[in-house]
Residue, then its C-alpha position, 0 to 999 in steps of 0.5 A: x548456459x547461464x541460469x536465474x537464481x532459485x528465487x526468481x521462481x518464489x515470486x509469482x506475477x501479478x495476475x492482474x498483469x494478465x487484466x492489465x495487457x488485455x485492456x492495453x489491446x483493447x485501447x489500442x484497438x480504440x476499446x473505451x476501457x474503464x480502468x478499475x484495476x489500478x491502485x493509483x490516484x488520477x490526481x497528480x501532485x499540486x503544480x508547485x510540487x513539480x515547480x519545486x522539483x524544476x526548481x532543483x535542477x535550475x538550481x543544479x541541485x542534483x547530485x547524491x544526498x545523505x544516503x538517509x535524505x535530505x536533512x531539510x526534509x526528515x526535518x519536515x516529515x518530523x514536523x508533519x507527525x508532530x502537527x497532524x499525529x502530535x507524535x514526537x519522531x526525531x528526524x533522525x529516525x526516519x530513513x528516506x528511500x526510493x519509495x516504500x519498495x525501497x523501504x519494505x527492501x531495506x527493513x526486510x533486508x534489516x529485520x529478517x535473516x535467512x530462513x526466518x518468517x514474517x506473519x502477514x494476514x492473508x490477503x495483503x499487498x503481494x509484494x510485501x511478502x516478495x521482498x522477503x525472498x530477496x533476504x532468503x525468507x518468506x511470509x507465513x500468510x495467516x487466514x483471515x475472514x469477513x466477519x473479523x475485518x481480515x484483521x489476524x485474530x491477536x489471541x492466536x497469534x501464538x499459535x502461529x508463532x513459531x522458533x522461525x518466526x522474526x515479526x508481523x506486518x500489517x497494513x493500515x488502510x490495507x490493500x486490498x481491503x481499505x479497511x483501517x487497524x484501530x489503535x486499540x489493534x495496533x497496541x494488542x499486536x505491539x504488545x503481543x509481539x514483544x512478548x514473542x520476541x519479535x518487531x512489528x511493522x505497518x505498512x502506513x503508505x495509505x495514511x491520510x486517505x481515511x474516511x471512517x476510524x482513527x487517521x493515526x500512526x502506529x508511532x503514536x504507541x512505542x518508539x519501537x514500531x516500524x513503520x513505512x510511509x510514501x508520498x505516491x497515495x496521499x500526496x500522488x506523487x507515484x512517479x516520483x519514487x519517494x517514500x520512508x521507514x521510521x526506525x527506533x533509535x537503537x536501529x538507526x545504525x544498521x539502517x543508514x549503513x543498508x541505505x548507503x549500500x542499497x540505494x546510496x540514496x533517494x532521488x535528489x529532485x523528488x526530495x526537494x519536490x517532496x518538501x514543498x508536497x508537506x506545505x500546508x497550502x499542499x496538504x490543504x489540497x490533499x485534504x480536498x482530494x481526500x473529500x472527493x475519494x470519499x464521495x466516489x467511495x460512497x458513490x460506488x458502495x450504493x452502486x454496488x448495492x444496487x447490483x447485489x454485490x457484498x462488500x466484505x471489509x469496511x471500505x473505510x480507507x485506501x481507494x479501494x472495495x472488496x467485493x464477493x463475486x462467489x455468488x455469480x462465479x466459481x472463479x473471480x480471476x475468469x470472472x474479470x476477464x469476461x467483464x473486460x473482454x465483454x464490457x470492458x472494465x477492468x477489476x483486480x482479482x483476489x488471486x494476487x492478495x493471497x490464497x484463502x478463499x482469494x477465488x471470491x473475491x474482486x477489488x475495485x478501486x475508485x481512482x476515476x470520476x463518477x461519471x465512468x464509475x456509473x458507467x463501470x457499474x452500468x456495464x456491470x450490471x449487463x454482464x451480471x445479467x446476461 
């Protein structure tokens, strides 16, 4: 009988799964569910975004690109550091892929060898540390806590070095906790890991959602930081499967030789889409969507005052809220099926984030109008008092 391979069982499912297919019954059922859970914008991407993608199969501009993208849009995502970001990034350094999976994939695959580890804080993006057992390696999830922003301490960063030790990944804004690195941290942490012998990477596919501290890019402190980028968040383009790496000079080779190998290349008509998304009349409306997080963030923080819920982390990008639920609950996972199967509101649990103290805490994200995160909150607030 055949058998999965050994690393299958490394990879543990997204709890929220459990959130997500109860609240497809219940709107299957007719349930008015309101979804909390999701970390996708309900925007779509500007109509001309799609025209431009039409456009390319009118025009029958379909087949393989570069395995690195389409020249005409490395070119714009140049541009479009240099404008927004006055940072210099050649074209040639930037590396498109079928969305930042496709690039956590191909610098894990890049930067890591077998039996290597890659320090990551605790809590992150779970899937950030998956792929690194797709290469035989795994994350070493560092414990982080309210009171330092769950940003990993710099100063111990040696203690948690070791001989196996390939690199550290952040996130800036992060999932699950929105809150932003300052360029201050990013330096310390280059700096740091150069001395241990290691690279950094940051994951920037939240960049532009900012809504207090520094918008930036970790380009903007060496040529020798890693970066990955997507046109999903900011540019709500989740669909279309499209986002980058930015790779130093000297790796351009070993990254272009995966790309071809891995993906051959990234969809072709999402790639003219995207060129058209870096206009500036589109990014003009990404800024005015940006507005419009910002006034449900703010809307939901005093909401969630109201209710006597701490918010643990500066919500000060992404779209999403950290919350402590540890005063109402021993479990945040049960928790949150009982406010969906009660009152019909779906929320993240810690649990998918990590392993330190994950049982406290819940994320929000307020990826819905005000009028249903009133009513989320409303609804809330009768399962915390009954």
């Amino acid at each position: 009988m055949s058998k999965l391979a050994k690393r299958v069982e490394y990879i543990s499912p997204f709890h929220v799964m459990a959130i997500l297919d109860k609240a497809k019954k219940l709107q299957a059922s007719g349930e008015d569910v309101i979804h909390l859970e999701v970390g996708e914008p309900d925007f779509v991407a500007d109509p001309s975004v799609g025209k431009a993608g039409i456009e390319s199969i009118e025009n029958h501009l379909t087949g393989y690109t570069s395995a690195t993208g389409l020249p005409e849009l490395k070119q714009a995502i140049s541009s479009y550091y240099k404008t927004h970001f006055q940072v210099e990034v050649s074209p040639e350094r930037i590396i498109v892929t079928p969305g930042a999976s496709g690039a956590l994939l191909l610098l894990s695959s890049l930067l890591v060898n077998v039996d290597e580890n890659v320090l990551m804080p605790d809590p992150c993006y779970p899937c950030n540390r998956h792929f690194l057992v797709q290469v035989g390696a795994q994350a070493k999830l560092i414990a982080t806590e309210p009171s330092e922003q769950f940003a990993i301490n710099l100063d111990r960063l040696p203690e948690y070095w070791d001989e196996t030790t390939s690199g550290l990944w952040l996130a800036s804004p992060s999932n699950p906790t929105g809150s932003v690195l300052s360029k201050s941290y990013l330096e310390r942490a280059f700096e740091k890991t150069n001395q241990l012998g290691g690279h950094l990477m940051v994951d920037e596919i939240y960049q532009g959602l900012v809504y207090e501290g520094e918008n930036m890019t970790a380009l903007s402190i060496s040529d020798d930081v890693f970066v990955i980028n997507s046109f999903s968040k900011y540019f709500a383009m989740t669909g279309w499967r499209l986002g980058w790496a930015v790779v130093p000079e000297w790796a351009i080779e070993g990254a272009t030789k995966l790309a071809q190998n891995l993906f051959i290349s990234a969809p072709t008509v999402s790639q003219y889409a995207a060129i058209r998304a870096l206009d500036k009349d589109v990014l003009e409306e990404c800024e005015n969507r940006r507005q419009v997080l910002d006034q449900r963030r703010q809307f939901l923080l005093e909401g969630l005052k109201r209710l006597n819920l701490p918010v643990v982390a500066p919500a000060q990008g992404a779209f999403y809220v950290f919350v402590d639920v540890s005063g109402i609950t021993e479990s945040a996972m049960q928790w949150c099926l009982g406010l969906l199967d009660q009152y019909k509101v779906a929320l993240t649990p810690g649990d998918d984030f990590g392993e330190h103290n994950a049982h406290k805490y819940v994320r929000f994200a307020y990826t819905c109008d005000e009028s249903r995160l009133e009513e989320a909150l409303n609804r809330i607030e009768q399962y915390i008092k009954r």
